[in-house]
C-alpha positions in Angstrom: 3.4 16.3 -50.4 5.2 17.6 -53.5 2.9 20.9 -53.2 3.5 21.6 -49.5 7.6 21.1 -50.3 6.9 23.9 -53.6 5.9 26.4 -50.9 8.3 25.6 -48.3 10.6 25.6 -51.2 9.6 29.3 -52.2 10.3 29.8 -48.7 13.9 28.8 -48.3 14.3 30.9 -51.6 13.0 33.5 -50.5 15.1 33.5 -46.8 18.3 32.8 -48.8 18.5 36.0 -50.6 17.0 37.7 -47.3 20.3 36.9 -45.3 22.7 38.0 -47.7 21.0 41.8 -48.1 22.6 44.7 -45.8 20.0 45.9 -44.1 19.3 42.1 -42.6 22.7 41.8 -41.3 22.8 45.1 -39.8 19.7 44.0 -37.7 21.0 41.5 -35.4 17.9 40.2 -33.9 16.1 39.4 -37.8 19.9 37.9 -39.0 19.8 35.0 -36.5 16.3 34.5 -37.1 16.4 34.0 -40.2 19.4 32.0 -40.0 18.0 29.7 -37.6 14.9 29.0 -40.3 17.6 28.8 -43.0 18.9 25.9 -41.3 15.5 24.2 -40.8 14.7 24.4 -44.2 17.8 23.3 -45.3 17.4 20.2 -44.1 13.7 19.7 -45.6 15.0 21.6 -49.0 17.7 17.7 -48.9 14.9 16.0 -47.8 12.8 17.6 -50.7 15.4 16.5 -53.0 15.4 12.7 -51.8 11.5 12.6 -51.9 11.7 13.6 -55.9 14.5 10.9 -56.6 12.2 8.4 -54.9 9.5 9.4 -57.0 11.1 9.4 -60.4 12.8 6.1 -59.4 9.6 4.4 -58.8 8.1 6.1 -61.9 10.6 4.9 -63.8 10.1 1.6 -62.0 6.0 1.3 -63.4 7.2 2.3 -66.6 9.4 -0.7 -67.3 7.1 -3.0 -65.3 4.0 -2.0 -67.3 6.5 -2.3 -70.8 6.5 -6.0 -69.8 9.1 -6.6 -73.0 12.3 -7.6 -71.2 12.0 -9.9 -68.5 15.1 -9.6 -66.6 15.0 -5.6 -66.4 10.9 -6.4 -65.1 12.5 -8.1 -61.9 15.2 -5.0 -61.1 12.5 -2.9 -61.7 9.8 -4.6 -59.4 12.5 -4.4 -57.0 13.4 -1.0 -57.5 9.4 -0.3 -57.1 9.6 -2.2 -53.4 12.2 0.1 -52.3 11.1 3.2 -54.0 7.5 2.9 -52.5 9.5 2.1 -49.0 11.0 4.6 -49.1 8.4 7.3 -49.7 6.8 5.8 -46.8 9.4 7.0 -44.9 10.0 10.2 -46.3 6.5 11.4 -45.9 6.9 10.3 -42.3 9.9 12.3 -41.9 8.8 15.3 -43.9 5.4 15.7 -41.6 7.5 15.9 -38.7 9.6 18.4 -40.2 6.8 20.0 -41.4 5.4 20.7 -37.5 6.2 24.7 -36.8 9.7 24.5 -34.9 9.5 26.1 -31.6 12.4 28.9 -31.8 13.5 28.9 -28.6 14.7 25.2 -29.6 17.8 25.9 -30.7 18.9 27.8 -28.1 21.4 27.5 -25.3 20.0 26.6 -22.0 20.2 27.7 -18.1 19.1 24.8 -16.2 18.9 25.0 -11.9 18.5 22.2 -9.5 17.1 22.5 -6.1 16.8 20.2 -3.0 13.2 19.7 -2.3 11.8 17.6 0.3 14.2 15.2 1.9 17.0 17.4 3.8 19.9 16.1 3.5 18.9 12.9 1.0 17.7 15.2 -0.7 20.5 17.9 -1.8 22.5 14.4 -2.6 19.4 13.5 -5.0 20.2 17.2 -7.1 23.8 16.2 -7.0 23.5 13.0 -8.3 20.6 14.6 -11.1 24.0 17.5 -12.0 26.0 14.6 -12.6 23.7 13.1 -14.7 23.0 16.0 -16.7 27.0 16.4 -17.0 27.5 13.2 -18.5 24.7 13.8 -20.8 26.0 16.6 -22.0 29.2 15.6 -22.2 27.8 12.4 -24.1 26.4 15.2 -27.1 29.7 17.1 -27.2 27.8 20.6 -25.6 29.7 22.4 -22.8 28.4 22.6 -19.4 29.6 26.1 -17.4 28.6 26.3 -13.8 27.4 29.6 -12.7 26.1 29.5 -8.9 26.0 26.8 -6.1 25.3 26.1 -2.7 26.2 22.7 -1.6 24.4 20.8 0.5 26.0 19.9 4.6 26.3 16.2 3.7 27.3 16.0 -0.2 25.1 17.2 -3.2 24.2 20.7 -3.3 21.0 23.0 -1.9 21.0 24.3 -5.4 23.2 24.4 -8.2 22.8 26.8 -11.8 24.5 26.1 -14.8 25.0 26.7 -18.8 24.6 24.4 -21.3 25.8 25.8 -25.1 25.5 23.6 -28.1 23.1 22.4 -30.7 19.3 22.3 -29.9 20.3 22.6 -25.7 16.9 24.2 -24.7 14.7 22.5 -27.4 16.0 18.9 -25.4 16.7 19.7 -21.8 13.4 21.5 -22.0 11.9 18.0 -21.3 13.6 17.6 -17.9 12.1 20.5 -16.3 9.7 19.6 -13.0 10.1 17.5 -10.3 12.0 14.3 -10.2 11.4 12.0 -7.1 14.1 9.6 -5.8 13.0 6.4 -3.8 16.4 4.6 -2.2 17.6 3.8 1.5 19.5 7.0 2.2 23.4 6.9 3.4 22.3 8.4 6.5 20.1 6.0 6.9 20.7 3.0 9.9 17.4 1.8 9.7 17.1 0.4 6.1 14.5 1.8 5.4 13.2 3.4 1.8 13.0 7.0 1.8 11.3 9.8 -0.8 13.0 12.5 -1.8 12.5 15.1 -4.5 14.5 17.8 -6.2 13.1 20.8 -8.8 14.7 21.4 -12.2 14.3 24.0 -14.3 14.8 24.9 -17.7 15.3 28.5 -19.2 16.1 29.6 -22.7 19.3 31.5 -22.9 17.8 34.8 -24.0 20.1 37.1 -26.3 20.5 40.1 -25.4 18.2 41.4 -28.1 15.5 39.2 -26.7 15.2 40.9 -23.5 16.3 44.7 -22.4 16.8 45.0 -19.3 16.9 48.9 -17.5 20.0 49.4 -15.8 17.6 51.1 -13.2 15.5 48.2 -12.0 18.8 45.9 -11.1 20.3 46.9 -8.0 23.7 45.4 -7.8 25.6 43.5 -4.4 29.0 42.5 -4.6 30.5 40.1 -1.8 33.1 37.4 -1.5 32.9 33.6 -2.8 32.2 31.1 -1.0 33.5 27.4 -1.5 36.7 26.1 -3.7 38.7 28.6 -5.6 41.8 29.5 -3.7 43.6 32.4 -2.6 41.2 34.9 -3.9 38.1 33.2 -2.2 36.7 35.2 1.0 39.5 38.1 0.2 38.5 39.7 -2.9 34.9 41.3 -3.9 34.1 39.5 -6.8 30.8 37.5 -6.4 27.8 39.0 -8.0 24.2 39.1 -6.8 21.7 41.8 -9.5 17.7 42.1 -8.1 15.3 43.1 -10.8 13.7 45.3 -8.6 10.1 45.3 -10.6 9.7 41.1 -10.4 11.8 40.5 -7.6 13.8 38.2 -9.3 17.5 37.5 -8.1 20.1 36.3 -10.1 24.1 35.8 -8.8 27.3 34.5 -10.1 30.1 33.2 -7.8 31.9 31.1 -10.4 34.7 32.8 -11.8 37.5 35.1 -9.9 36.4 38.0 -12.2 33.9 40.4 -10.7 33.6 41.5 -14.7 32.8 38.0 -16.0 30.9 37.0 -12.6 28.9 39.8 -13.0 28.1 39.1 -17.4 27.2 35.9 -16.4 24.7 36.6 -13.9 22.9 39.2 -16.3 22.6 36.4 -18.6 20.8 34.7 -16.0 18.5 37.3 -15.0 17.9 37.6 -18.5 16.8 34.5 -19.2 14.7 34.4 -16.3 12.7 37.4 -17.4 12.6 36.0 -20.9 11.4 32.6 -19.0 8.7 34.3 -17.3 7.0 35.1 -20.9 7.7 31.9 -21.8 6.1 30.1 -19.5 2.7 32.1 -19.6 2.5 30.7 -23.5 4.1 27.1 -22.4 0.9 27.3 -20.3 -1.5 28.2 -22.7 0.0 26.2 -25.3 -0.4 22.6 -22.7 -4.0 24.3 -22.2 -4.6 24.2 -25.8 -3.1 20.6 -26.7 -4.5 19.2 -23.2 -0.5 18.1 -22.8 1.7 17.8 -20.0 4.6 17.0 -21.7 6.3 20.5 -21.6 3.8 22.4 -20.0 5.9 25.0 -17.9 4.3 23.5 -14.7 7.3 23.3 -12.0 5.5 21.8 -9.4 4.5 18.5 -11.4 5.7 15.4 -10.6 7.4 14.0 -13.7 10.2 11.2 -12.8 10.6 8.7 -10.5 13.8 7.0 -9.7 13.2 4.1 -7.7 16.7 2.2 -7.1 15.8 -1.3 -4.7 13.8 -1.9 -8.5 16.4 -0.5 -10.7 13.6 1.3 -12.0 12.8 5.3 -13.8 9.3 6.0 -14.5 8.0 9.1 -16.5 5.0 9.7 -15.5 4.3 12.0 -18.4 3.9 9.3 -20.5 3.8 6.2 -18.8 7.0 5.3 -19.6 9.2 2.6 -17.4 12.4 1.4 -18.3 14.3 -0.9 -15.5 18.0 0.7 -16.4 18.3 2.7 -13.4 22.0 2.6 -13.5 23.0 3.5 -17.0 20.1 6.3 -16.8 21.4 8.2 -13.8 25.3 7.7 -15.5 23.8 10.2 -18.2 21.8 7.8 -20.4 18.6 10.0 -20.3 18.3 9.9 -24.5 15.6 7.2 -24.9 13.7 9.3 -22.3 13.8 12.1 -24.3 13.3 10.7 -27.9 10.2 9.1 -26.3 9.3 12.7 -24.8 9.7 14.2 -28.4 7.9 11.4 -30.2 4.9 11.9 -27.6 5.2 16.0 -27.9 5.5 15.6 -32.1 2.4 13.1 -32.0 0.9 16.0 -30.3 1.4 18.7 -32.4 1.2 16.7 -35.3 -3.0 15.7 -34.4 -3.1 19.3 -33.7 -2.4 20.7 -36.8 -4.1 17.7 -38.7 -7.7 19.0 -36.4 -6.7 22.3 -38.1 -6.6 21.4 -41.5 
């Protein structure tokens, strides 16, 4: 373990003096790069340094046991062995993890988009009750959530909703999320009693920098038209919603939330960024799942990942065969043992992977 940490340590080394030269921070792309490894490694160059104070402490700790002379310093030191050799345990745990090659698009800020699927009207409630979820989560991590399009749906909820999320690791958690959750509950609408299915889509993008993607001003054609919805005087009166095409991939991409054409219209490049960066992304997500034989952040919209069944109380991942009856607390925003299992299951993964390599 000791030799792997040398290299990584040559590494970190080796990137520290790289962000401090000129020519680095005059190339904006290769400075956050490298700032986003520096970080990484900084946190295996502490756990470096804990793994060598474990192992002096419990070479010092064999030294005095195999002495033998003083009996009382023998018991500390058999009990300073115990918890040195614990503690190793750990660490290598820990380390291997850390070890796994960090996906960069991780640490990124996210996009995420809901849409009502099947269901109608059930259905558009369903993605507003998954937005509020995702709101409280975030909230719950301290990252910001910024609203950038919606449609809401005729009885609550909304057709389809867009929004930011900026903060540490967004994309490299919420990326977890994307597919298609399922809700099983006796609709409002509903006189009958009876259980209903309905599903919504969510999908994840990686905010892409500007330096990620470059986009021709030539392939976007640009619409302006009013706003729609809640917003006051200048709603329906003023010009300043925002819809770009990317005429080559037909994708769209529009911003009604601000009462800025300026800032509705820098926000909805961002999206259409992101989703051209996304469509990249998900043709290696793909290949990636295809190589690991995983579904646990394949890129695959159209799978089925969560059901939400409320006359059991019960959320099922189907991913992983995971069930936990805590419906309530769950669709309140407590979605972080979901994840954390997601990530164990995904770092399990990778982890055999690059043990099959070795």
């Amino acid at each position: 373990m000791l030799e792997k940490l040398q290299i990584v340590k040559q590494r970190f080394d080796e990137v520290s003096d790289l962000i401090i030269q000129p020519d680095i921070i005059s190339d904006q792309k290769r400075y956050v790069e490298l700032n986003r490894e520096y970080k990484d490694l900084r946190i295996l160059m502490d756990k470096r340094e804990e793994y060598i104070e474990c192992t002096n402490n419990l070479a010092e700790a064999e030294e005095i046991i195999a002495d033998g002379s003083d009996a009382e310093m023998v018991e500390m030191a058999k009990l300073q062995y115990d918890e040195a050799k614990e503690g190793l345990a750990r660490l290598e745990e820990e380390i291997k993890v850390l070890l796994i090659p960090k996906d960069p698009e991780d640490s990124k800020n996210a996009v995420v988009e809901l849409r009502a699927g099947t269901g109608g009207d059930e259905a558009s409630i369903f993605a507003g009750d998954l937005f509020r979820m995702y709101t409280k989560y975030c909230e719950g991590r301290g990252w910001k959530v910024d609203t950038v399009d919606f449609s809401e749906g005729t009885n609550g909820g909304f057709k389809e909703i867009q929004f930011e999320v900026s903060g540490e690791d967004v994309y490299g958690t919420l990326k977890f999320e994307a597919g298609v959750h399922r809700v099983q509950r006796v609709p409002q609408t509903e006189t009958q009693g009876r259980v209903h299915t309905s599903a919504a889509t969510v999908m994840v993008f990686p905010e892409a920098e500007e330096f990620d993607v470059e986009i021709n001003p030539k392939d976007v054609r640009i619409d302006y038209f009013c706003s729609s919805g809640p917003g006051g005087q200048s709603v329906n009166t003023t010009y300043s919603a925002v819809r770009l095409t990317h005429v080559p991939t037909g994708l769209v991409a529009q911003c009604q939330d601000q009462k800025s054409q300026h800032k509705n219209k820098e926000k909805a490049f961002k999206v259409l960024r992101s989703r051209l960066y996304d469509l990249e992304l998900a043709k290696k997500m793909e290949e990636d799942a295809a190589l690991r034989g995983t579904m646990v952040t394949s890129g695959d919209r159209s799978a089925k990942i969560r059901t939400y069944n409320y006359s059991q109380g019960r959320v099922t991942d189907h991913r992983i065969g995971l069930t936990l009856y805590d419906l309530s607390n769950i669709v309140n925003g407590d979605i972080q043992k979901i994840i954390d299992e997601l990530q164990l299951a995904e770092n399990t993964e990778k982890l055999k992977a690059s043990n099959d390599q070795i």
